[in-house]
DRENFI-446972 format. One record per residue: residue in one letter; x, y, z of N, C-alpha, C, O in turn. Coordinates in steps of 0.2 Angstrom, whole numbers. Example, Ala and Ser with C-alpha at 12.3 -4.5 7.8 and 13.67 -1.06 7.14 Angstrom:
residues 2
+------+-------+-------+-------+-------+-------+-------+-------+-------+-------+-------+-------+-------+
| resn |  n_px |  n_py |  n_pz | ca_px | ca_py | ca_pz |  c_px |  c_py |  c_pz |  o_px |  o_py |  o_pz |
+------+-------+-------+-------+-------+-------+-------+-------+-------+-------+-------+-------+-------+
|    A |    66 |   -28 |    39 |    62 |   -22 |    39 |    66 |   -16 |    39 |    71 |   -17 |    42 |
|    S |    64 |   -11 |    35 |    68 |    -5 |    36 |    64 |     0 |    39 |    67 |     6 |    40 |
+------+-------+-------+-------+-------+-------+-------+-------+-------+-------+-------+-------+-------+
END
This chain:
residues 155
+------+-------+-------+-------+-------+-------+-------+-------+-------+-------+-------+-------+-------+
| resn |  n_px |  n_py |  n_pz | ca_px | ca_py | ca_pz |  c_px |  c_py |  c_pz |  o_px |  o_py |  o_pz |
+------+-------+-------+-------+-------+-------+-------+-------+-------+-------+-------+-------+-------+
|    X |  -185 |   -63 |    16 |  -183 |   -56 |    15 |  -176 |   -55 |    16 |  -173 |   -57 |    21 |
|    X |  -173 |   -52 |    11 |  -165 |   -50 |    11 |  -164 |   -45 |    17 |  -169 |   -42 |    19 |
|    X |  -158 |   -44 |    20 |  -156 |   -38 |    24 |  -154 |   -31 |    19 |  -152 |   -31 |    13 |
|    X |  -155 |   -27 |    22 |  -156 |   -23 |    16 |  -147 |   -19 |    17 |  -145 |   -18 |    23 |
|    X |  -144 |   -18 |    13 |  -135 |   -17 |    14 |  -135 |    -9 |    10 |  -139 |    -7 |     5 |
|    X |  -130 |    -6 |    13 |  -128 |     0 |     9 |  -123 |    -1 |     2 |  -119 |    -5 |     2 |
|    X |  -126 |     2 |    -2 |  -120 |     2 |    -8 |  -117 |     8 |    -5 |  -118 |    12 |    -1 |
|    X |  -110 |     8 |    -9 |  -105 |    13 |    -7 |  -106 |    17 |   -12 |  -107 |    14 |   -18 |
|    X |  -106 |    26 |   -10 |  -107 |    30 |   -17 |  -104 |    29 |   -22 |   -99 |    26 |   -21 |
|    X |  -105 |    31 |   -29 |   -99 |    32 |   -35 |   -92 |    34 |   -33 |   -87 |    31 |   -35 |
|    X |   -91 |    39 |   -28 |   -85 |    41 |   -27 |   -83 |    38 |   -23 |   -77 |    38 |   -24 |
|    X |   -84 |    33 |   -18 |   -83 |    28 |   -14 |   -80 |    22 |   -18 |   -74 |    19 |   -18 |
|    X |   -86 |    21 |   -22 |   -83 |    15 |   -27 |   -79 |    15 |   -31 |   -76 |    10 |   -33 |
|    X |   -76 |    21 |   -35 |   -69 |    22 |   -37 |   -65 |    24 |   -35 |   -60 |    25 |   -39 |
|    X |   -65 |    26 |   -28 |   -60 |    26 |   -24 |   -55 |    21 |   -23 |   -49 |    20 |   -24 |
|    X |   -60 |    18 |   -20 |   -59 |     9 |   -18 |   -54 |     7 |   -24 |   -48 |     5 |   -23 |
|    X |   -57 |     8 |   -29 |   -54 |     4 |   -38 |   -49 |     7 |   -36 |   -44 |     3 |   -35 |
|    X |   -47 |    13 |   -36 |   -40 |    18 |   -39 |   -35 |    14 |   -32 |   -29 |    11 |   -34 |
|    X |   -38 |    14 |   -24 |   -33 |    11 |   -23 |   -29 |     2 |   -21 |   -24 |    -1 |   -19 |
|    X |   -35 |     0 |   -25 |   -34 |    -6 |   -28 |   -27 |    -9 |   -33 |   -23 |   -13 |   -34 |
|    X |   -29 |    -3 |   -37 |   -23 |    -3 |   -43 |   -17 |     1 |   -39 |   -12 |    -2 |   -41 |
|    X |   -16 |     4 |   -35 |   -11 |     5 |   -33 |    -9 |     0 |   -28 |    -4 |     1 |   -25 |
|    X |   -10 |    -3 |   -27 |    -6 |   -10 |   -26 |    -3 |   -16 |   -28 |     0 |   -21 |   -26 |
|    X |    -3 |   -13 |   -37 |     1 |   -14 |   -43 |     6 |   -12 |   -43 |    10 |   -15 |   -46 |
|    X |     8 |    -7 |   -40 |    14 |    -2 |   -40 |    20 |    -6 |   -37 |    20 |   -10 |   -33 |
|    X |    25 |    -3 |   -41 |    32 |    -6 |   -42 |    37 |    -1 |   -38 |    43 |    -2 |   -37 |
|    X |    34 |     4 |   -36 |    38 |    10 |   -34 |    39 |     7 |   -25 |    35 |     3 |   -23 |
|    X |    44 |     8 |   -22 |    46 |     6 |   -16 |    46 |    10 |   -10 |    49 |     9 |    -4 |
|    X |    42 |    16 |   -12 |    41 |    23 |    -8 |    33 |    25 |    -6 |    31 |    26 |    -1 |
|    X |    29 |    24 |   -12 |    24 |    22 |   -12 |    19 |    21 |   -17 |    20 |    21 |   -23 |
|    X |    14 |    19 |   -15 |     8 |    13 |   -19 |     4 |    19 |   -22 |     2 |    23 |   -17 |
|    X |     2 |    21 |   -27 |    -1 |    26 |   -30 |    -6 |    22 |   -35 |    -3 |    20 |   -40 |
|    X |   -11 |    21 |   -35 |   -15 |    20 |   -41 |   -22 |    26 |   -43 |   -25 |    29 |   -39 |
|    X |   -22 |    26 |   -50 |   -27 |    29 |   -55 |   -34 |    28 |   -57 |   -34 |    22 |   -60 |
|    X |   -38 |    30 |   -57 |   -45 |    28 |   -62 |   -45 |    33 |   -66 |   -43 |    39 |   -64 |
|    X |   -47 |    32 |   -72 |   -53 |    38 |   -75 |   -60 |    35 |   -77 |   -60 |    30 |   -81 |
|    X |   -64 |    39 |   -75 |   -69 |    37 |   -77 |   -75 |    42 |   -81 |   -76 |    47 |   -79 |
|    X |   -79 |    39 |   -88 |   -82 |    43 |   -91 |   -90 |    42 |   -91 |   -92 |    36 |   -93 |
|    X |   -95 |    46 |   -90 |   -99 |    40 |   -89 |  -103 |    35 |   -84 |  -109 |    33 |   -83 |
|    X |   -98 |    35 |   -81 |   -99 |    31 |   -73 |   -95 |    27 |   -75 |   -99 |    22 |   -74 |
|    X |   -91 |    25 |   -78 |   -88 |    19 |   -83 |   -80 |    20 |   -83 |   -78 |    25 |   -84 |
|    X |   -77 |    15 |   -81 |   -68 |    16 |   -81 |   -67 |    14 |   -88 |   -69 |    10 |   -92 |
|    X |   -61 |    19 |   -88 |   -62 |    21 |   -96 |   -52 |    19 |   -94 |   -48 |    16 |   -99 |
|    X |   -50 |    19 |   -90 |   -42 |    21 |   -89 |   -39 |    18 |   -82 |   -44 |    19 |   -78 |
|    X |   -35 |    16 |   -80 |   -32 |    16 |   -75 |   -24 |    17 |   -75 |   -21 |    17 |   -80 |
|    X |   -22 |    18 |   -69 |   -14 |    17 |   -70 |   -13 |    18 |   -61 |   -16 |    21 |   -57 |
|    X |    -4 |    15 |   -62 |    -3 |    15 |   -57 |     4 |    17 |   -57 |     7 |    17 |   -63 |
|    X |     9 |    20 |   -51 |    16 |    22 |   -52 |    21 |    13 |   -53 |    21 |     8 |   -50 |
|    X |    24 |    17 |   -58 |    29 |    13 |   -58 |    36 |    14 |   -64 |    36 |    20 |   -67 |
|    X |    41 |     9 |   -65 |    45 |    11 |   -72 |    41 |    11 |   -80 |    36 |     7 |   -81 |
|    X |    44 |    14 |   -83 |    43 |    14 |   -90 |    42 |     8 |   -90 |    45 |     3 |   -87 |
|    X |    37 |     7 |   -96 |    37 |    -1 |   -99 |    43 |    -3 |  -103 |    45 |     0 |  -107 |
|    X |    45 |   -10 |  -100 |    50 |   -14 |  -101 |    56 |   -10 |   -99 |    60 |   -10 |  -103 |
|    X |    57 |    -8 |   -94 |    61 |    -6 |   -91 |    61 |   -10 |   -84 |    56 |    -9 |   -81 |
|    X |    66 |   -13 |   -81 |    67 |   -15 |   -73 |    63 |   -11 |   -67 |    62 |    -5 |   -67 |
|    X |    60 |   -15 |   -65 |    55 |   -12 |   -59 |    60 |   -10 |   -53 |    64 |   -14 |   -50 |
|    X |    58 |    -3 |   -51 |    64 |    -4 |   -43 |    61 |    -8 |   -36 |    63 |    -8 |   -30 |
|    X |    56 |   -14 |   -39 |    56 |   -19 |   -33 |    59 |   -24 |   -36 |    56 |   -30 |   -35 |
|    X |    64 |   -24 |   -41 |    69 |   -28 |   -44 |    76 |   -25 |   -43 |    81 |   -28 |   -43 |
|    X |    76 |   -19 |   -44 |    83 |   -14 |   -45 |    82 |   -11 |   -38 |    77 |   -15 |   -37 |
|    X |    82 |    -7 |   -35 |    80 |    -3 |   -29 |    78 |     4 |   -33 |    76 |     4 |   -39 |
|    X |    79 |     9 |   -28 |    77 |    14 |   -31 |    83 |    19 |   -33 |    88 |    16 |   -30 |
|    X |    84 |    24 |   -36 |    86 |    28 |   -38 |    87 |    35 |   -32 |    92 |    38 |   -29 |
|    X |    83 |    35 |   -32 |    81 |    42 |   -27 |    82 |    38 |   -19 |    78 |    39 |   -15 |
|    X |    87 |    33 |   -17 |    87 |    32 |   -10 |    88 |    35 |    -4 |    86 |    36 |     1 |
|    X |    95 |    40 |    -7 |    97 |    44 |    -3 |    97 |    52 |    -3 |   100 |    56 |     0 |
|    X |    92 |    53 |    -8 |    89 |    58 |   -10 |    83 |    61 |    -6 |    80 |    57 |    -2 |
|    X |    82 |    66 |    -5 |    78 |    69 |     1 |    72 |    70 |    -3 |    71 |    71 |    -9 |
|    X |    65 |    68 |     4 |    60 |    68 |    -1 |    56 |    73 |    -4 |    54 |    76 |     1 |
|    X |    55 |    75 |    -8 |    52 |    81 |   -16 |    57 |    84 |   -17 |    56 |    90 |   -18 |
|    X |    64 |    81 |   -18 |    69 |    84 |   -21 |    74 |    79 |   -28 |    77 |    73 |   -27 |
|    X |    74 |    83 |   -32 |    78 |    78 |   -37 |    72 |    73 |   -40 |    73 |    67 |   -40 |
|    X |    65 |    76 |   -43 |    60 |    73 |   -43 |    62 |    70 |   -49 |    57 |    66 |   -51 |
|    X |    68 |    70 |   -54 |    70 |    69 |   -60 |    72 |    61 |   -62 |    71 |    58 |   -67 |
|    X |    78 |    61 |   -56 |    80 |    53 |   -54 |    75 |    48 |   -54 |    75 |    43 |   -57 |
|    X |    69 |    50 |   -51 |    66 |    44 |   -50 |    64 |    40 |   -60 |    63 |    43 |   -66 |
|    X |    65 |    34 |   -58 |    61 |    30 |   -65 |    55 |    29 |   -64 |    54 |    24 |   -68 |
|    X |    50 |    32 |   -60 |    45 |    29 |   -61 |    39 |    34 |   -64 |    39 |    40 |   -62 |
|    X |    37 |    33 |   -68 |    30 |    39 |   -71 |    25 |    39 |   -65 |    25 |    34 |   -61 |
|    X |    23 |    43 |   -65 |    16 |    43 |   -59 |     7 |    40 |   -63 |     4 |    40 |   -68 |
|    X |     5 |    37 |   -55 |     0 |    35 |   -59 |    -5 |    39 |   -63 |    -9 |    35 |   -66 |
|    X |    -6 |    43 |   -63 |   -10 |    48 |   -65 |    -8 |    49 |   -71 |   -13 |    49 |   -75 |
|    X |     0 |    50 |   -74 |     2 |    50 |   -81 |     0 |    43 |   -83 |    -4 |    42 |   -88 |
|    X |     3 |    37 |   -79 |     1 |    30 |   -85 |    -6 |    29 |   -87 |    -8 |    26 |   -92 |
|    X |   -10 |    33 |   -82 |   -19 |    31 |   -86 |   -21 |    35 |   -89 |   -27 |    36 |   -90 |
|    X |   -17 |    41 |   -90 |   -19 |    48 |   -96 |   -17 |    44 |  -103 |   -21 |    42 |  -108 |
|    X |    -9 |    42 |  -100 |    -5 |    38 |  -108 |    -8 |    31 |  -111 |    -9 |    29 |  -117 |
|    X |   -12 |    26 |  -104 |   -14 |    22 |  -107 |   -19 |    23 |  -110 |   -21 |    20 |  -115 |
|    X |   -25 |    30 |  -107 |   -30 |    31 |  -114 |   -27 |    34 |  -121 |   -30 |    33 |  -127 |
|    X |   -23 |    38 |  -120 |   -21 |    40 |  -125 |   -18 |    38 |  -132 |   -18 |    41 |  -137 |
|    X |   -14 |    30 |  -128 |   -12 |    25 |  -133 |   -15 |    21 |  -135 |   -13 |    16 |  -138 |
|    X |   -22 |    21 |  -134 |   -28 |    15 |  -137 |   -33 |    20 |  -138 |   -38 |    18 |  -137 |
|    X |   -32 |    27 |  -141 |   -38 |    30 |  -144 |   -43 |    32 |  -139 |   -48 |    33 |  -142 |
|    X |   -43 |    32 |  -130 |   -49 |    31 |  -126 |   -52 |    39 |  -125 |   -49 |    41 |  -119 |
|    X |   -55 |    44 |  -127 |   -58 |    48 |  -126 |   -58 |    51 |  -118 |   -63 |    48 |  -115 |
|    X |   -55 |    54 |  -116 |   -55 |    58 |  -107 |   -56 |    64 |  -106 |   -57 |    66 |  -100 |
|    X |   -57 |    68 |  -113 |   -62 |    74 |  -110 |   -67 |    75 |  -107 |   -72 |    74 |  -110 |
|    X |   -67 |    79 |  -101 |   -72 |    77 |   -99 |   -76 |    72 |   -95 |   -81 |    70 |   -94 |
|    X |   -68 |    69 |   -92 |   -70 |    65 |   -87 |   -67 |    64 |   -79 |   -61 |    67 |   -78 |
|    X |   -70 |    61 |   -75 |   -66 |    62 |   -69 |   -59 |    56 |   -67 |   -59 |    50 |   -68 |
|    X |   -55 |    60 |   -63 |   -47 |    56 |   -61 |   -49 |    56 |   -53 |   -51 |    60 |   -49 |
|    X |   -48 |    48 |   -53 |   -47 |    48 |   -45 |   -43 |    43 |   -42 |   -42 |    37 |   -44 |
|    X |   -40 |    47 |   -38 |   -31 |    45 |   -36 |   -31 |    45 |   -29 |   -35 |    49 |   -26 |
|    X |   -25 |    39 |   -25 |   -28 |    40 |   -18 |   -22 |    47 |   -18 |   -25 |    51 |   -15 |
|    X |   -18 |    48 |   -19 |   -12 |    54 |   -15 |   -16 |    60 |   -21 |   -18 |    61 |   -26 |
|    X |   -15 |    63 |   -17 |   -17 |    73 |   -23 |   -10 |    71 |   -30 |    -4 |    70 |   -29 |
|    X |   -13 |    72 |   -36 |    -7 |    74 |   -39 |    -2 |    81 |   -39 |    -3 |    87 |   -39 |
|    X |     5 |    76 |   -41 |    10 |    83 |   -41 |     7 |    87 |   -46 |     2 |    86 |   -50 |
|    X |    12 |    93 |   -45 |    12 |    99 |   -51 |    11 |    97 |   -56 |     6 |    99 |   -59 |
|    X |    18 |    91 |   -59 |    16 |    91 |   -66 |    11 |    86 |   -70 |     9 |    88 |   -76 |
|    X |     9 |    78 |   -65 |     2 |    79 |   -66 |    -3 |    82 |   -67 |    -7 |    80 |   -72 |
|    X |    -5 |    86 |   -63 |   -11 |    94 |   -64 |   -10 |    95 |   -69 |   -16 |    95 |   -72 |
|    X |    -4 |    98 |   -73 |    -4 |   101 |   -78 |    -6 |    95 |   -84 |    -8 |    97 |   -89 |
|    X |    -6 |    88 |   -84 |    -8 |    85 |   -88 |   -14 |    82 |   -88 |   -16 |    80 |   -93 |
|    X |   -17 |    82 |   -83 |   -24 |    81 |   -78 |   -26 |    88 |   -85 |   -28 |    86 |   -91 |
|    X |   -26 |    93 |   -84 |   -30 |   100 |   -86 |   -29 |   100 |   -93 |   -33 |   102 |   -97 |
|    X |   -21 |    98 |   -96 |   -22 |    98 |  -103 |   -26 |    92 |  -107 |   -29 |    92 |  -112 |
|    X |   -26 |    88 |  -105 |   -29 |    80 |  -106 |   -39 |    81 |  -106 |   -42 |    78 |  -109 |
|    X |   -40 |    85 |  -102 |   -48 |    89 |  -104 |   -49 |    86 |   -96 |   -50 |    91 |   -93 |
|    X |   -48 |    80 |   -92 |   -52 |    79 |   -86 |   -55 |    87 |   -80 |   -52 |    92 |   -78 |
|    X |   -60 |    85 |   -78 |   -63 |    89 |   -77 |   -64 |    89 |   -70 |   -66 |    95 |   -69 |
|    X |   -63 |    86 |   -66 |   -64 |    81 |   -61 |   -59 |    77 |   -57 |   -59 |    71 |   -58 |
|    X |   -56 |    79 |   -52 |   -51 |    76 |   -47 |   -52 |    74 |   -40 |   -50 |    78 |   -35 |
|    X |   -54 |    66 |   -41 |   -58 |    64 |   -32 |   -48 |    62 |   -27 |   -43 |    61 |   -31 |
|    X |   -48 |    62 |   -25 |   -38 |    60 |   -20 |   -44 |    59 |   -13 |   -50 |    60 |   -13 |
|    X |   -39 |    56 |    -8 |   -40 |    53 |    -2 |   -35 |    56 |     1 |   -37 |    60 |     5 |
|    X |   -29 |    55 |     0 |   -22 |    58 |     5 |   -20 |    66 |     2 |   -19 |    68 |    -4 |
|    X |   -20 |    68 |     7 |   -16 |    78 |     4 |   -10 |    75 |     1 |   -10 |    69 |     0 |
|    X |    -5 |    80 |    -3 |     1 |    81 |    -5 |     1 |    87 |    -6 |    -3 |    90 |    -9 |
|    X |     7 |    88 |    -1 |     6 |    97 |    -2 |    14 |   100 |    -7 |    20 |   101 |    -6 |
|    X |     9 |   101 |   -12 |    12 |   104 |   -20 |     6 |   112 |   -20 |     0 |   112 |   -23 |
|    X |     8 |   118 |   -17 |     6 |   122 |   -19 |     3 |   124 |   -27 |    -2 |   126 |   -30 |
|    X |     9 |   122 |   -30 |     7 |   124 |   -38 |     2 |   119 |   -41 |    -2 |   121 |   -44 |
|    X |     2 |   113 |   -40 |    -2 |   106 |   -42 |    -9 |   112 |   -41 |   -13 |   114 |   -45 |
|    X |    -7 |   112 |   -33 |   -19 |   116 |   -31 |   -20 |   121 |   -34 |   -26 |   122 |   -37 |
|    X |   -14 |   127 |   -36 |   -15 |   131 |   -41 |   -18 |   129 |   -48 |   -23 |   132 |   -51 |
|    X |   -14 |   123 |   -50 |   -14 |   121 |   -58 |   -23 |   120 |   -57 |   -28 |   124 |   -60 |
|    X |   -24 |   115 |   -53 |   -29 |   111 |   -53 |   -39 |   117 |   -52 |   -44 |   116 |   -53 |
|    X |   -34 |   123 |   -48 |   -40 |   128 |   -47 |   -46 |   127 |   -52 |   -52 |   126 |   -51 |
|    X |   -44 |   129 |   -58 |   -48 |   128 |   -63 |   -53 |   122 |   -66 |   -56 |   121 |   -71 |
|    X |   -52 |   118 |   -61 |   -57 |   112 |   -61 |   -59 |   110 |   -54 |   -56 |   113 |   -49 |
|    X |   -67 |   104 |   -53 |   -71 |   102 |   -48 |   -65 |    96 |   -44 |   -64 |    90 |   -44 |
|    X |   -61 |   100 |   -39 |   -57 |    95 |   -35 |   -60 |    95 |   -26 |   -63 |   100 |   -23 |
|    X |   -58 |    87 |   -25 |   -64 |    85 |   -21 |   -59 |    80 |   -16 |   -56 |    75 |   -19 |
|    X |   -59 |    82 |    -9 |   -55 |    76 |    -5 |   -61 |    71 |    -2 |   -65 |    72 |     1 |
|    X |   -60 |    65 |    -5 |   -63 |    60 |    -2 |   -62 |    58 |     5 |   -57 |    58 |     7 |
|    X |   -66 |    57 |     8 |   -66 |    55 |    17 |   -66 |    47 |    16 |   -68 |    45 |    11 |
|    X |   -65 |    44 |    20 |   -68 |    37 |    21 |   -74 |    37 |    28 |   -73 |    41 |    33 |
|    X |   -77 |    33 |    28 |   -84 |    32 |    32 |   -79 |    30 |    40 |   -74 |    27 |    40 |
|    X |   -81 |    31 |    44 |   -77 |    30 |    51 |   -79 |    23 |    51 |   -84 |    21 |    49 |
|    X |   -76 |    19 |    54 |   -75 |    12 |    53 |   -73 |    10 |    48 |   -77 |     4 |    47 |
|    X |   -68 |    12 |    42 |   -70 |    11 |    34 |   -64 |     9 |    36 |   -60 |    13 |    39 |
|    X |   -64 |     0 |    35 |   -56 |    -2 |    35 |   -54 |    -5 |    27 |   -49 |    -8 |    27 |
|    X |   -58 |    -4 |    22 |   -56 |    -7 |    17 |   -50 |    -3 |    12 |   -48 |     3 |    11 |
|    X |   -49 |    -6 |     9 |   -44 |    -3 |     5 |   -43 |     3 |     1 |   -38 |     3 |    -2 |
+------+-------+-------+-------+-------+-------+-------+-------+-------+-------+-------+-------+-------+
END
């Protein structure tokens, strides 16, 4: 007879996924990764980094070094993850209305705003980011802090 093991919830389990792919991340400040999922099905992902085919700042450094942080959000070259797995479904035809975004950091403002125009319905984060207008933007949808389980050392 098997021992019998816990599965980790849906929210657990793309949690996990979202911060996995943030450790793709090229940005030198922090590791930010995306899921979308539709279905129960990863439809998208994305992570922070530079425009494609552009120099990565863990090849150039960053832009924003001496810049104070959440100011001057314009310098940095990197899109946020939340924007690259909106754009990567939206440049292969991938339907996301109506699905949920699960990111470990809360998305900024202007994430939110693309989060709500993009149809998702749904926003699981792990770590706060305190962007007043972002929790405003986001009111209008099911947003959800994920916890990890007390002794939860994985990623």
């Amino acid at each position: 007879m098997h021992a019998r093991r816990e599965r980790p919830d849906l929210d657990t389990y793309f949690m996990r996924i979202a911060q996995l792919v943030g450790t793709r991340s090229t940005c030198l400040h922090r590791q930010v990764g995306a899921v979308i999922v539709r279905g129960k099905q990863i439809v998208s992902t994305g992570y922070n980094g530079a425009a494609a085919g552009h120099p990565h700042c863990l090849e150039i450094g960053c832009a924003r070094d001496n810049v104070p942080s959440g100011r001057n959000m314009e310098l940095c070259r990197a899109a946020h993850a939340e924007q690259n797995a909106i754009n990567f479904a939206a440049r292969y035809g991938i339907a996301i209305e109506g699905a949920s975004l699960y990111c470990n950091v809360f998305p900024c403002s202007a994430c939110a705003k693309s989060i709500i125009n993009a149809g998702i319905v749904r926003v699981v984060y792990e770590v706060d980011y305190p962007d007043p207008l972002a929790k405003q933007v986001l009111s209008l949808i099911e947003v959800r802090q994920w916890q990890r389980e007390e002794g939860d050392d994985q990623p």
